[in-house]
PAZAPA-4460 file (N, C-alpha, C; in steps of 0.05 Angstrom, whole numbers, plus 32768, in hexadecimal, padded with zeros to 4 digits):
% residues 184
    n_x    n_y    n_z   ca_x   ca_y   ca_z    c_x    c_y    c_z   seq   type   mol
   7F06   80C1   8101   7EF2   80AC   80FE   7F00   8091   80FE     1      X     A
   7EFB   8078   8112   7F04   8069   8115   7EF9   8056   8102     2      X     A
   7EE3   8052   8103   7ED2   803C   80ED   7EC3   804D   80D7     3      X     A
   7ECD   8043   80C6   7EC9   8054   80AE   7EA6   8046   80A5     4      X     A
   7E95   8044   80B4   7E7C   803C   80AB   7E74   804E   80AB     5      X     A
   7E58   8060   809B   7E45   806E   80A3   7E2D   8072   809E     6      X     A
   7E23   8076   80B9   7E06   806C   80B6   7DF9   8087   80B1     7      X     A
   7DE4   8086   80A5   7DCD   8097   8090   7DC8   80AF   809E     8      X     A
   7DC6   80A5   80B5   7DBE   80B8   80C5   7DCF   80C5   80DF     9      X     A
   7DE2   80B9   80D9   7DFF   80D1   80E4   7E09   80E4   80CA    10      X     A
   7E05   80ED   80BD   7E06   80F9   80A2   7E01   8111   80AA    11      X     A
   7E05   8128   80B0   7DFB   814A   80BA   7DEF   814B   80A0    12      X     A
   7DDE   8163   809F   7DDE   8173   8085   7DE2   817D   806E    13      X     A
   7DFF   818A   807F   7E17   818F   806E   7E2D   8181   806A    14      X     A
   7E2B   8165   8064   7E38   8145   8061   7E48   8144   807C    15      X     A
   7E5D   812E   8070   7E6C   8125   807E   7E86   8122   806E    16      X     A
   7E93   812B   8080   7EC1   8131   8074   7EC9   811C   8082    17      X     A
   7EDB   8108   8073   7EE3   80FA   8085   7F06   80F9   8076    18      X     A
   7F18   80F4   8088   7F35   80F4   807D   7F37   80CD   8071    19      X     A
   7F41   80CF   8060   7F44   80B1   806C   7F64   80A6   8074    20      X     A
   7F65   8096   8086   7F76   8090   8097   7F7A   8078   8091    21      X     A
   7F87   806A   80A8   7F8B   8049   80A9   7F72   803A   80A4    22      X     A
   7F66   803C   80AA   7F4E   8028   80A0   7F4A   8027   8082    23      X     A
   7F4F   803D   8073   7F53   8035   8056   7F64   801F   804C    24      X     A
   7F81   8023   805C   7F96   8008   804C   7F8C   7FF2   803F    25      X     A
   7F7B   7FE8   8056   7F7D   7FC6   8048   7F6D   7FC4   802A    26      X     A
   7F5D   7FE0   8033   7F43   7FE3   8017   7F50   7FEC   8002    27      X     A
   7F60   7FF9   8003   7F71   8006   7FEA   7F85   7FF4   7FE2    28      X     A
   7F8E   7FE6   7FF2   7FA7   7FD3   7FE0   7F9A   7FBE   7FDD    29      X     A
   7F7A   7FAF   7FE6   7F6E   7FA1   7FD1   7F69   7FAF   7FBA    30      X     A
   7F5F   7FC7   7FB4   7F55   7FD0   7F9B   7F6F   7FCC   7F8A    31      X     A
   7F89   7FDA   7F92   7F9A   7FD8   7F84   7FAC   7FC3   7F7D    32      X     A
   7FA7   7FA3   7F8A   7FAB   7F88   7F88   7FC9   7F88   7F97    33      X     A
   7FCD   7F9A   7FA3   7FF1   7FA0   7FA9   7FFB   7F9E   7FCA    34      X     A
   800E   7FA2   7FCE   8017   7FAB   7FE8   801A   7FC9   7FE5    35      X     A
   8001   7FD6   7FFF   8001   7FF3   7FFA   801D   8004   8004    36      X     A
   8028   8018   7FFC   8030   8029   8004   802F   8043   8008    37      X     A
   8019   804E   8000   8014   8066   8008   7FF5   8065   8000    38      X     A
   7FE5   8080   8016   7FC7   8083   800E   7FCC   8097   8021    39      X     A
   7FB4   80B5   8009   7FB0   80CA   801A   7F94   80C6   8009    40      X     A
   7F88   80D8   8015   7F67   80E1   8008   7F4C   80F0   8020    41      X     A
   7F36   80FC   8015   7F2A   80FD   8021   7F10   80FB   8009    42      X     A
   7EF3   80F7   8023   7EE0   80F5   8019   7EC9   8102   8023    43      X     A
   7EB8   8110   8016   7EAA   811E   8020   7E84   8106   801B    44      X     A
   7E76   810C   802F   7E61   80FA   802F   7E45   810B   802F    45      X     A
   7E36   8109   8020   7E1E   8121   8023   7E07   8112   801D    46      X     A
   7DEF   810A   8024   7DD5   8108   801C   7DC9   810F   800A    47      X     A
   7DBF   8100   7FF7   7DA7   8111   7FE6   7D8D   80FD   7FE6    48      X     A
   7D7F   8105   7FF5   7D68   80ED   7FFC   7D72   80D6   8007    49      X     A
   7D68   80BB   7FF5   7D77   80A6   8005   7D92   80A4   8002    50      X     A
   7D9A   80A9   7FE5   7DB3   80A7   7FD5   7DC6   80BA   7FEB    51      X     A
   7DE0   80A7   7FEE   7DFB   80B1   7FF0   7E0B   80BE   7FE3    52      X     A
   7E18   80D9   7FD8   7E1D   80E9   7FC9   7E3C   80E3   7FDC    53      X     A
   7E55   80D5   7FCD   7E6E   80D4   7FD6   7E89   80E2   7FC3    54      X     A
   7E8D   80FA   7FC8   7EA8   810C   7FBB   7EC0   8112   7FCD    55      X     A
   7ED4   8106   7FC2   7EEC   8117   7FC9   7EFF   810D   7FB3    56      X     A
   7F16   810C   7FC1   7F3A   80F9   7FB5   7F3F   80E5   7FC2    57      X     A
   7F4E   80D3   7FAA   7F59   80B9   7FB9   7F72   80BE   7FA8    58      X     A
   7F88   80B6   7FBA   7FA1   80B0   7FAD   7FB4   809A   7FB9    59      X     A
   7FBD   8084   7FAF   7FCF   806F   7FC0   7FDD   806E   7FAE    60      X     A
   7FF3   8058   7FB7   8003   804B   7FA8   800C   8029   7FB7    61      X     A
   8018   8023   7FA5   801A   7FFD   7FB3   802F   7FF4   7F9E    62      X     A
   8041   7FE2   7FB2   804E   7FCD   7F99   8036   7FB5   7F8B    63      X     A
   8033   7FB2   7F75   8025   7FA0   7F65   8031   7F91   7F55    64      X     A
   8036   7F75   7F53   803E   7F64   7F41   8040   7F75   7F2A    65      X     A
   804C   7F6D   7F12   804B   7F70   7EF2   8036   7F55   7EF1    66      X     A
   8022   7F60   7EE1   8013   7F4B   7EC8   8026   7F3C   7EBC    67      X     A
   803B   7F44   7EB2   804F   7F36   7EA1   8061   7F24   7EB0    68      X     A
   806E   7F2C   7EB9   808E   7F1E   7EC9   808A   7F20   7EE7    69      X     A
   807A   7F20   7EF1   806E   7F21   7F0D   8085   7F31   7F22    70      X     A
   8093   7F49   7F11   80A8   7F55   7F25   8095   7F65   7F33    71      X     A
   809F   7F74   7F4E   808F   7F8A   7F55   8093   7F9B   7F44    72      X     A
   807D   7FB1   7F41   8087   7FCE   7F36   806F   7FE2   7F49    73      X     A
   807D   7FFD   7F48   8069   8013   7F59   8056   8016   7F4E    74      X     A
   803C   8016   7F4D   8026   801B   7F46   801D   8038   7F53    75      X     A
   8015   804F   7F4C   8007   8063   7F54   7FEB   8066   7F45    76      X     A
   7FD6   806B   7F52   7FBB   8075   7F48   7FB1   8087   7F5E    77      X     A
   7FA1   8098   7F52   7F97   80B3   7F5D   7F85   80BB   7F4F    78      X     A
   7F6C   80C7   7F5F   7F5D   80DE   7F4A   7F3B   80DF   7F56    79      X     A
   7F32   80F1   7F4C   7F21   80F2   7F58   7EFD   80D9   7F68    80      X     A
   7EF4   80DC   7F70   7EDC   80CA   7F7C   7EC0   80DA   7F7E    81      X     A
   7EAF   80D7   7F6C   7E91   80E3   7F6B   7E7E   80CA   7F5E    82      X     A
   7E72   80BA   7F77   7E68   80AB   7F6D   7E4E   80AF   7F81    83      X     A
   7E36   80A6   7F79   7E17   809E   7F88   7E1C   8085   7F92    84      X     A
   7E11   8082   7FAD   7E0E   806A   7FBD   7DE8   806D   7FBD    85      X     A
   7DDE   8055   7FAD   7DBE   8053   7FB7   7DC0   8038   7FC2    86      X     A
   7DA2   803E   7FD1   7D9D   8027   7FDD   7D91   800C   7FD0    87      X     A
   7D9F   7FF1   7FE6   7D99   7FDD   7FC6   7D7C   7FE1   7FC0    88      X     A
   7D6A   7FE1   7FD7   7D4A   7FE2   7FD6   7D41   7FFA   7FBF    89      X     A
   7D4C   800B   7FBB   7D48   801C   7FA2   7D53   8016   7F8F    90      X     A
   7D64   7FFF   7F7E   7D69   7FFC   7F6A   7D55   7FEF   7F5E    91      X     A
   7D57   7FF1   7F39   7D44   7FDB   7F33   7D4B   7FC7   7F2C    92      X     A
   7D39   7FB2   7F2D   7D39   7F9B   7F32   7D38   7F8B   7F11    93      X     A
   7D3F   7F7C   7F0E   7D44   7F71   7EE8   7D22   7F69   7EE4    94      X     A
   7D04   7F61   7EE8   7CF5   7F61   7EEB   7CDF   7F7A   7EF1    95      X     A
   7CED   7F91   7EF6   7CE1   7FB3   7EF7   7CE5   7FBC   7EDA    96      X     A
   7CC7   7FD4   7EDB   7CCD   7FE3   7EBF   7CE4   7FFA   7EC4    97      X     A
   7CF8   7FFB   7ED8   7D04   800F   7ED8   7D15   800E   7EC4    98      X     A
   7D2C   8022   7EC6   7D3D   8026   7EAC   7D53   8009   7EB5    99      X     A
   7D5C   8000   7EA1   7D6E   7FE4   7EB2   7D93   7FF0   7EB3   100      X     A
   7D8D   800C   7EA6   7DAA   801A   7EAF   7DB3   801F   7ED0   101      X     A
   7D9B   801C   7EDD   7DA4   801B   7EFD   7D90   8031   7F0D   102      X     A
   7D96   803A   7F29   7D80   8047   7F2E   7D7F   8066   7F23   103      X     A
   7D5E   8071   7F28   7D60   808A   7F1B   7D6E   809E   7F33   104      X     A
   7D82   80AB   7F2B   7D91   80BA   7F3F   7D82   80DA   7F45   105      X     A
   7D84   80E9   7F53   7D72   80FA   7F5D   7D82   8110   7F4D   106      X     A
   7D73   812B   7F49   7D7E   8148   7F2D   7D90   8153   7F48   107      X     A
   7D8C   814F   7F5F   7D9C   8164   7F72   7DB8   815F   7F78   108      X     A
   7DC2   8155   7F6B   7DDE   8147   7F69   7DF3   815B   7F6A   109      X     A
   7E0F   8161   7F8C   7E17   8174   7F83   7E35   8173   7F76   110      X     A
   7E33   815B   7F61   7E4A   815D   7F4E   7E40   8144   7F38   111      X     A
   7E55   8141   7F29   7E4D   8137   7F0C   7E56   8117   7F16   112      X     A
   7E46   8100   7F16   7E4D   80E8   7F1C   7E60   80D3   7F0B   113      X     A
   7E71   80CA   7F0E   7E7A   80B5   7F02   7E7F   809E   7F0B   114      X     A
   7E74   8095   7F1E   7E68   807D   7F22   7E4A   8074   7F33   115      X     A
   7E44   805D   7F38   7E26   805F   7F4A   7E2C   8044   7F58   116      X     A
   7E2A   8041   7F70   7E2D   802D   7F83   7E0D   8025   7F94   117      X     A
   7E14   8013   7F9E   7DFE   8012   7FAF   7E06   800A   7FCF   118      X     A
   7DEB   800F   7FE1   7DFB   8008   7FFD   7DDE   7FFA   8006   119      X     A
   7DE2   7FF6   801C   7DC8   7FE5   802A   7DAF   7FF3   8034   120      X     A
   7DAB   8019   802F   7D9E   8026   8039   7D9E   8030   805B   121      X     A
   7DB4   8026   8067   7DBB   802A   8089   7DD1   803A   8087   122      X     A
   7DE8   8037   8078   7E02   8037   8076   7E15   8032   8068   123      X     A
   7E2A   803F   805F   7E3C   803E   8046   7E59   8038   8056   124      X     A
   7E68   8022   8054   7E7E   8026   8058   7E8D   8026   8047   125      X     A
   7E9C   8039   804A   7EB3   804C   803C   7ED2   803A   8036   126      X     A
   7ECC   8024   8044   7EEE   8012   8039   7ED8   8011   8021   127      X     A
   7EC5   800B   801D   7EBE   7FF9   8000   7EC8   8012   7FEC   128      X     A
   7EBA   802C   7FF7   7ECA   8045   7FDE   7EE1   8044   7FDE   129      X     A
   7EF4   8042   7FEE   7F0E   8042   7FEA   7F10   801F   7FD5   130      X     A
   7F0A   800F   7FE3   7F11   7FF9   7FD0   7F08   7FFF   7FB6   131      X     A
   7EF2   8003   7FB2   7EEA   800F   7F93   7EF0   801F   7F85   132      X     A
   7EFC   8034   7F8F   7F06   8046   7F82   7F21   8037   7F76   133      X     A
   7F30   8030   7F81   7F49   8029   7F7F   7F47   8012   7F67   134      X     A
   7F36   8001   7F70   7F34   7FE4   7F57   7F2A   7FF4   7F3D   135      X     A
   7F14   800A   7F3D   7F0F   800D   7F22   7F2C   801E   7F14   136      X     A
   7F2E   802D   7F1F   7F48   8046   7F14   7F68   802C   7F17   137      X     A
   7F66   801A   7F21   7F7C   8010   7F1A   7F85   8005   7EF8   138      X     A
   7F99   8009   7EE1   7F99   7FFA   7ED0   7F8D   7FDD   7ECF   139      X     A
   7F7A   7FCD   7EB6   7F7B   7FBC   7EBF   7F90   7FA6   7EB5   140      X     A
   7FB1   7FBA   7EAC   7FBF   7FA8   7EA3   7FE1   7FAE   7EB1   141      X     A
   7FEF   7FA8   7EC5   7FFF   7FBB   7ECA   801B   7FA7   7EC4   142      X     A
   802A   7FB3   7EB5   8047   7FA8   7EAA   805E   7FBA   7EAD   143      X     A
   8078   7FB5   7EB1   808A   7FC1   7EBA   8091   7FD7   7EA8   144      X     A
   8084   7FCA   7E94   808C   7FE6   7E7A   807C   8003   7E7B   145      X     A
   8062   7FF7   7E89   804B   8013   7E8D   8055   801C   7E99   146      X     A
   8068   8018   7EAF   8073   802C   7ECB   8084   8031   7EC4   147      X     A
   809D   8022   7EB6   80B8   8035   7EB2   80BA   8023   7E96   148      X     A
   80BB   8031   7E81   80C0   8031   7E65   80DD   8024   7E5F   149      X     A
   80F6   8029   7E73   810C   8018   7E6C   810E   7FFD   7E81   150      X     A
   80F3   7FF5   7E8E   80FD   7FD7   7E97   80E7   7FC9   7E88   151      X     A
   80DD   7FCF   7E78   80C6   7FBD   7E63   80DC   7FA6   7E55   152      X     A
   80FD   7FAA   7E48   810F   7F93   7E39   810D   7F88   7E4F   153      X     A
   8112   7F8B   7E66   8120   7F81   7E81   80FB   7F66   7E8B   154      X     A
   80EE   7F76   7E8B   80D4   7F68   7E8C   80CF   7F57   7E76   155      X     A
   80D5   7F53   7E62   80CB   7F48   7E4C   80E1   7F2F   7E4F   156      X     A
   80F1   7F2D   7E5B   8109   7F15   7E5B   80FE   7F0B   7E70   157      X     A
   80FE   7F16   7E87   80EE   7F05   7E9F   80D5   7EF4   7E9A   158      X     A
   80C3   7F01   7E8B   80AB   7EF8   7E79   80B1   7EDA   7E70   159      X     A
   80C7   7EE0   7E57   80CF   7ECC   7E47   80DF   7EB5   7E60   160      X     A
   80EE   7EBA   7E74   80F7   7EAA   7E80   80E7   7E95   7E93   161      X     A
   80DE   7EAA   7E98   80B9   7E9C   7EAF   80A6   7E83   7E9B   162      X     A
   80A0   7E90   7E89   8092   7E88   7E6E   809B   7E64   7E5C   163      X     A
   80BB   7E71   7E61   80BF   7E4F   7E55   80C8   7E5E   7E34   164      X     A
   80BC   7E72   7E2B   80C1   7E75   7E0E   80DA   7E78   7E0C   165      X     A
   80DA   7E7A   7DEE   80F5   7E71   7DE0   80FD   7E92   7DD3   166      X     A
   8110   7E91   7DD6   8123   7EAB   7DCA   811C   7EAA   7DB1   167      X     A
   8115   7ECC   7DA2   8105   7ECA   7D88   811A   7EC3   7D80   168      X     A
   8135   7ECE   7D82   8149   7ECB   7D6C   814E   7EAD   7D60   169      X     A
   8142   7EA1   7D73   8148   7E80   7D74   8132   7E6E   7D64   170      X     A
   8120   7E7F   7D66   8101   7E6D   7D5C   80F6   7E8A   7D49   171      X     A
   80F3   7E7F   7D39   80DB   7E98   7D2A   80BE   7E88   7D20   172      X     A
   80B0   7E91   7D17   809B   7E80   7D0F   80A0   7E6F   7CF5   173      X     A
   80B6   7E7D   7CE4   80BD   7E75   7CC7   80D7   7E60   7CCF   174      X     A
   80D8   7E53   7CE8   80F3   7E44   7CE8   80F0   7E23   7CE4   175      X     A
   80D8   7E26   7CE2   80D5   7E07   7CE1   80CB   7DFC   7CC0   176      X     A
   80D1   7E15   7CB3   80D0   7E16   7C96   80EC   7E14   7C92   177      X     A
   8105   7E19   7C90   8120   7E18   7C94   8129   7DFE   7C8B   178      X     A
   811D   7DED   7C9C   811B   7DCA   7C95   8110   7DBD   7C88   179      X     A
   80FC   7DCA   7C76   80EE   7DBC   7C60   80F1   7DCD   7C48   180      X     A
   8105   7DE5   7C48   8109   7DF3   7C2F   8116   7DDE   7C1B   181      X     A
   8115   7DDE   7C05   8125   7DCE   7BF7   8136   7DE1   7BE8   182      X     A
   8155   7DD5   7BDA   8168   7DF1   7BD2   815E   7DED   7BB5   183      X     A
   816E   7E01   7BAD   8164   7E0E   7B8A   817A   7E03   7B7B   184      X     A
***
């Protein structure tokens, strides 16, 4: 599949398998804010009325800044994708008596959802699943210490050097009491 769009009604019966390939990249290393280096996955696409029923795996990886000391570090995320695509014209509207949790999803569902998207009712393109998948399952905090536990001292000086702060040993909060102690 060259263009990862798909429309409602190219959908068979018995869904649609799709690998994902290069057209994922650019969508996956936005989700994951990084320069990508690796992405495998697949996704399977099935109908249930209007609603888009979208399951498979996503797995990438990307260099991503540190939150902290802005070094690169490897970021990996992976795991599964079971979310509803409805159409926007079926959602409710903040002005409807519907439920304001979102739309009512159909009982024929053939797996357990954990998330609900919406698409335009023509067509779902699939960089947005890949981008979405990736932005929600990414940490939303990533530091050198989450990835490797012995460059967190090594991160925390870069921090402090970037930062401007002062070496604790040098400043404490009690040091500017020091100078107004009077002796005994």
């Amino acid at each position: 599949m060259s263009v990862p769009v798909v429309s409602l009604d190219s959908i068979p019966s018995h869904g649609l398998e799709v690998e994902v390939g290069e057209w994922g990249r650019a969508a996956a290393a936005e989700g994951l804010g990084g320069e990508l280096t690796s992405l495998r996955g697949h996704l399977s696409v099935r109908r249930v009325g209007r609603h888009l029923a979208v399951q498979g795996e996503l797995a990438g990886s990307a260099q991503v800044p540190c939150d902290r000391c802005a070094e690169r570090v490897h970021l990996a995320v992976g795991g599964d994708v079971s979310c509803v695509y409805s159409p926007v014209d079926a959602l409710p509207t903040p002005d409807s008596d519907e439920e304001p949790d979102g739309p009512a999803l159909p009982d024929d569902l053939p797996f357990a959802v954990r998330d609900v998207g919406e698409y335009d009712g023509q067509s779902l393109d699939l960089r947005d699943v890949v981008r979405e998948h990736f932005t929600v399952e990414r940490p939303a905090v990533v530091r050198c210490g989450d990835v490797d536990a012995t460059a967190d001292a090594a991160c925390h000086l870069r921090w402090r050097a970037l930062s401007g702060a002062p070496d604790p040993s040098e400043s404490s909060p009690f040091s500017a009491l020091k100078a107004i102690k009077t002796p005994r």
